[in-house]
TORLO-960493 format. One record per residue (C-alpha): residue in one letter; x, y, z. Coordinates in steps of 0.1 Angstrom, whole numbers, plus 2048, in hexadecimal, padded with zeros to 3 digits. Layout:
# TORLO-960493
aXYZ
...
This chain:
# TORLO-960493
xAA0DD6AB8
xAC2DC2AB1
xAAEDA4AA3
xA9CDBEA8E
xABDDCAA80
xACFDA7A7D
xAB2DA0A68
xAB9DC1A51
xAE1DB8A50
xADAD8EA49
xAC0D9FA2D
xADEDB1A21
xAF3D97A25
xAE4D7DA12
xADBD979F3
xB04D9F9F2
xB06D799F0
xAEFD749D8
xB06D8A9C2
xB23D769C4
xB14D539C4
xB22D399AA
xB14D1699F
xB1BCFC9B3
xB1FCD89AD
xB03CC49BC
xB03C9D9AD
xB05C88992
xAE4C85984
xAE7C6C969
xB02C5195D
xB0BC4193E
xB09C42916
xB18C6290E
xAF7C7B912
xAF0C928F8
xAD8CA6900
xAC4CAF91D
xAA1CC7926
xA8ACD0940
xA69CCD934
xA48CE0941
xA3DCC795C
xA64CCA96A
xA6DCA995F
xA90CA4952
xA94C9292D
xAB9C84924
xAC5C73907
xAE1C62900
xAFCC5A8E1
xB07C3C8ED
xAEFC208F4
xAE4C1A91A
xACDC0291E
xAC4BDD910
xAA4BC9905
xA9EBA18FB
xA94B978DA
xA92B758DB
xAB3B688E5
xAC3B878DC
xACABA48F3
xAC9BC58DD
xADCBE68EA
xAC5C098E5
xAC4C268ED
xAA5C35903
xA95C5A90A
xAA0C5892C
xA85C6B944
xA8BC7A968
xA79C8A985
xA89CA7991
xA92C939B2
xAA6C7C99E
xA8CC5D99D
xA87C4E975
xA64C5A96A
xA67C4494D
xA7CC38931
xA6FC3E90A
xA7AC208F6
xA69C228DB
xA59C388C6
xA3AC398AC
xA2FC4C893
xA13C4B875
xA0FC25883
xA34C1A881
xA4BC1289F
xA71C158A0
xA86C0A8BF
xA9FC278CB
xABFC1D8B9
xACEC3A8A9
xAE1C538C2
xAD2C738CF
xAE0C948BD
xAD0CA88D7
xAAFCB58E8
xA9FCD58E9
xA7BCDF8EF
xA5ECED8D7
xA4AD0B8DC
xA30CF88F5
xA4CCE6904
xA4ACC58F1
xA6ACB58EA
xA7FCB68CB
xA97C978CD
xAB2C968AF
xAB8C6E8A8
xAD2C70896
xAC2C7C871
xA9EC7B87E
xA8DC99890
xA72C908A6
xA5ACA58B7
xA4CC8E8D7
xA2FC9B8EF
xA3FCA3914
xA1EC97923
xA1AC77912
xA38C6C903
xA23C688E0
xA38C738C0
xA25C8F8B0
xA3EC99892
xA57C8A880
xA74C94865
xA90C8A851
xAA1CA2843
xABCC8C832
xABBC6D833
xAE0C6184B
xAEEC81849
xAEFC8D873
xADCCAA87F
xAE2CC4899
xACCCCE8BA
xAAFCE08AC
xAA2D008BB
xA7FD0C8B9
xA6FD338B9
xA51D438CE
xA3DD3D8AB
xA4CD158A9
xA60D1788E
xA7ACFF88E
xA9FD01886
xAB9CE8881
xAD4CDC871
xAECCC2864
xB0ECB987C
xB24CBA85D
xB10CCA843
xB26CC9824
xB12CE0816
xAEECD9823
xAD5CF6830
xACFCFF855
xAACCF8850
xA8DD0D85C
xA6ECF6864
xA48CFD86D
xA34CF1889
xA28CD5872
xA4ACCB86A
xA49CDC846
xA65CEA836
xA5FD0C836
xA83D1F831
xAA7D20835
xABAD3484D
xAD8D2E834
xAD6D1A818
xAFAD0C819
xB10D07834
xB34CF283D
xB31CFA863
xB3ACDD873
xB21CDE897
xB0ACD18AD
xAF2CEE8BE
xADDD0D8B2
xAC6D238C6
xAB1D3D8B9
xAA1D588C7
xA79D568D1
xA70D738B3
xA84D5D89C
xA9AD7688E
xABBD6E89E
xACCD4C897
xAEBD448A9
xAFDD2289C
xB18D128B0
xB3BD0989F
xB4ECF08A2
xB73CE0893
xB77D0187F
xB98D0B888
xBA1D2C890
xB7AD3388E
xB69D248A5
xB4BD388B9
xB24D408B0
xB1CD4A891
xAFBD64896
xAE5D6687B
xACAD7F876
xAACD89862
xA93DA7866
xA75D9085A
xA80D73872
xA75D50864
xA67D5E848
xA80D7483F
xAA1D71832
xAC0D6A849
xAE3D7B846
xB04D7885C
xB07D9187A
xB29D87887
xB37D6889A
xB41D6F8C0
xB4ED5B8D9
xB6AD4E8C5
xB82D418DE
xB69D238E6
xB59D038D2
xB31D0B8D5
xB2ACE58D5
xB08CEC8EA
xAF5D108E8
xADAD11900
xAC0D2D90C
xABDD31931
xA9CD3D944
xAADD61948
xABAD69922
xAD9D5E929
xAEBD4690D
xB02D2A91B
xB14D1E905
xB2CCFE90C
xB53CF48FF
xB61CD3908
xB83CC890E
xB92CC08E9
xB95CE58E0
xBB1CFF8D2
xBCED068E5
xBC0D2A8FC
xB9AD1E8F7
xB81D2190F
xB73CFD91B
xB54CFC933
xB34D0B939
xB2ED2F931
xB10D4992E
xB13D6A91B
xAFCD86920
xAE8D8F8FE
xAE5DB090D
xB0CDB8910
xB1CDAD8F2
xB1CD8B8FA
xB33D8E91C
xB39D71930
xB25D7594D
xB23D51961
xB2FD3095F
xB2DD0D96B
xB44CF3978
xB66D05974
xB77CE7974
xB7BCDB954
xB8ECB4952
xBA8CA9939
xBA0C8E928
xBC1C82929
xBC1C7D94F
xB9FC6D951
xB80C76960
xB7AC8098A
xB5FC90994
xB63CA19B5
xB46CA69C9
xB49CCE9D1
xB55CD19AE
xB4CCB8993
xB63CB5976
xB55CB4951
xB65CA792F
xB4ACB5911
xB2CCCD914
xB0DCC08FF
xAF1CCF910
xAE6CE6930
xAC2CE6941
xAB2CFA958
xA98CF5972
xA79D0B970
xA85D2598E
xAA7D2497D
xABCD1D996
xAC3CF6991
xAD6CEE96F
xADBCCB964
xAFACC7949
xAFDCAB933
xB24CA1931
xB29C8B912
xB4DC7D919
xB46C7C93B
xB26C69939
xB16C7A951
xAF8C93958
xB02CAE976
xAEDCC1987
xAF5CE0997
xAE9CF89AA
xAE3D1F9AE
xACFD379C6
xAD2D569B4
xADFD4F98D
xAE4D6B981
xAD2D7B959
xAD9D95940
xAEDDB7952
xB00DA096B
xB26DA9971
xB3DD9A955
xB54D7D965
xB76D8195E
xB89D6E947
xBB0D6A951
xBD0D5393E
xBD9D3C956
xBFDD36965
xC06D25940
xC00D4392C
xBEAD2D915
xBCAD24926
xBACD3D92A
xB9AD35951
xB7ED46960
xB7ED5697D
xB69D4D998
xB72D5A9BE
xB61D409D1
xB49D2A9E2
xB3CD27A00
xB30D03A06
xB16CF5A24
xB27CEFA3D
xB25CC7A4D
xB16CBAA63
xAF9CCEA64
xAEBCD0A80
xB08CC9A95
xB13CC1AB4
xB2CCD3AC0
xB43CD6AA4
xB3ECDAA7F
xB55CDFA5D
xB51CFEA4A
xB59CF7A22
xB63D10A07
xB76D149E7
xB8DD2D9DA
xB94D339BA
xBADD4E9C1
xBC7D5E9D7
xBAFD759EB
xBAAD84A0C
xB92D6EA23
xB7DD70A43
xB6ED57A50
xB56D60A6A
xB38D4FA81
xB18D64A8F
xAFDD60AA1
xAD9D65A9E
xADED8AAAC
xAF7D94A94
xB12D8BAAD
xB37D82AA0
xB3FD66AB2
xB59D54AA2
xB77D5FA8E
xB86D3FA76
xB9AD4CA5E
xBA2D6FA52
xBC2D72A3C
xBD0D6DA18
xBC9D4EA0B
xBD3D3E9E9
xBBCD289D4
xBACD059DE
xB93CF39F1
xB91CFCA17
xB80CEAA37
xB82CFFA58
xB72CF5A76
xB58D07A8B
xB57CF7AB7
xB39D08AC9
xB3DCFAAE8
xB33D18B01
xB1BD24AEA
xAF5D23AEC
xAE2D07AD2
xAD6D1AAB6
xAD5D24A8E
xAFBD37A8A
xB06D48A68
xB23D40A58
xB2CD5DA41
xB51D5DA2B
xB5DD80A1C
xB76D81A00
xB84DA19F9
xB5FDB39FE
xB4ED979F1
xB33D85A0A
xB23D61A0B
xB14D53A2A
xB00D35A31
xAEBD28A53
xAF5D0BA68
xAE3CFFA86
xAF4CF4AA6
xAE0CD8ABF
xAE6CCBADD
């Protein structure tokens, strides 16, 4: 009977964590050449490409710098490397820099080289569309509809269209005709009737600018608003639960928002997670701490099929993170806070905590127990056993924020699986450890 209701409160337990659970920081996935965009395509594999060049080949005596479609296995192992690419019999070398990738209706990829929009077959690496818009003039990530319409942009327009394009790569309509948004991302919504555009270097007015139009593609396409104003939308990205990350780097306004962020369609755009919380200056050069892992410039966020493993392509930082999440969260989630930090200048998010696993695992007879606190809260600490016992005690007082190790000796105690569970201020987290002898 008390095995049957340990099992009920560790149930409970783990669906109050699953509440409270953050993103957390597993590895670096990927080094070098400034990426620019990054996707998960259908048969999980992860595509990244870069803006600065990151690999060599010989002509001759000559050895020539370019810049592959870089391909991964989900564990990490290369897949294979797309150097070049051909199309209507010609072959070109990858040379100009990625703009960004995004994925088409089916899943194939869209890869902006620089002015060129290709469409290239996940499966087979084959290029199956191709366009120029105009001809040196840099486009944006494209975004594509349920219906595969296509939408994209120029970087710095000066006046150019953000054009709508269909499945066979024909110019089919504009969502504006005209535009001096400086950007690098758009999204749209799968019916095609929402456009949301990502500004850049504009000041005082910075954000999304949402578009709409009754018709969709076919229609014609007005200004709703712009939101999110207190951040540089220098990626816009669609996650597998609605939710709309959008990603600000370090070089912003004074009081901006840098980082990682999703807002929730469903609630007027509120903030509602976030990833990394530890943005670097640029100034101070680049770390990256392992239960952390410090970013310079958003340009890209992927998601694995389940959702709960993001990969985020850091273009200063030259680096592709992964991360991970049991339980991310989608549209209705609880609204994180935004606070002014001790300067009175800079917006932060706040994020309680996390609970990290605890090393070594299994262990013999001691072990350290990790976490992070992001604020001045009320903690406990505690150890159980497998029948819902409490049998240790390691902290449980005020603490202020920063990274903490405590450790857990169960000499005495029989070998087993023990639960570690920390409580801050009502909220709960708790992870398994196993103790051998």
């Amino acid at each position: 009977m008390k095995k049957l209701l340990f099992v009920a409160v560790l149930t409970l337990l783990f669906t109050t964590f699953a509440m409270s659970q953050v993103w957390t920081y597993d590895s670096d996935f990927f080094h070098g050449g400034m990426p620019h965009g990054v996707v998960r395509t259908p048969d999980g594999k992860i595509w990244i490409g870069c803006y600065g060049y990151t690999d060599t080949f010989f002509v001759g005596n000559d050895t020539l710098p370019y810049k592959p479609l870089w391909v991964y296995n989900p564990d990490g192992t290369l897949d294979r490397k797309i150097q070049f690419l051909t199309y209507e019999g010609v072959t070109d070398t990858i040379w100009n820099s990625c703009r960004g990738l995004s994925l088409d209706n089916d899943g194939n990829v869209l890869f902006t080289n620089w002015y060129i929009l290709w469409r290239i077959n996940y499966q087979t690496g084959e290029v199956m569309n191709k366009v120029v818009p105009v001809e040196g003039s840099s486009l944006t990530e494209a975004a594509c509809d349920e219906n595969g319409y296509i939408y994209i942009t120029h970087v710095a327009p000066g006046g150019k269209p953000i054009y709508i394009y269909d499945s066979d790569f024909e110019l089919c309509n504009y969502v504006v005709d005209s535009t001096d948004v400086i950007s690098r991302s758009l999204v749209v919504t799968p019916d095609g009737r929402d456009v949301y555009h990502g500004r850049i270097y504009g000041g005082a007015t910075n954000g999304i600018i949402h578009y709409h139009s009754d018709d969709g593609p076919e229609g014609e396409y007005s200004i709703v608003d712009t939101f999110f104003t207190q951040c540089w939308a220098q990626c816009l990205d669609w996650d597998n639960n609605g939710l709309l990350w959008v990603g600000s780097y370090w070089d912003v306004n004074a009081g901006d928002l840098t980082g990682w962020y999703a807002l929730d369609p469903t609630q007027n755009w509120a903030v509602v997670d976030t990833i990394g919380h530890n943005m670097a200056n640029y100034g101070y050069g680049w770390i990256g701490e392992p239960t952390q892992g410090r970013y310079y410039a958003p340009r890209g966020i992927a998601f694995s099929e389940d959702g709960k493993t993001a990969y985020t392509a850091d273009f200063d930082g030259n680096v592709i993170k992964k991360w991970t999440n049991p339980n991310p969260v989608g549209p209705g989630a609880t609204p994180i806070t935004v606070k002014i930090d001790d300067s009175g200048e800079k917006p932060v998010i706040e994020v309680n905590f996390t609970l990290l696993q605890n090393y070594p695992n299994p262990f013999n007879p001691s072990t350290v127990i990790p976490f992070v606190l992001k604020t001045r809260h009320h903690v406990k600490l505690s150890v159980f056993d497998m029948l819902g016992r409490e049998v240790k005690v390691l902290v449980d007082r005020d603490l202020t924020p920063g990274n903490y190790n405590y450790t857990f000796d169960a000499s005495g105690l029989p070998a087993g699986v023990y639960i570690y569970r920390l409580d801050v201020d009502g909220k709960i987290a708790a992870r398994r450890m196993l103790y051998v002898k």
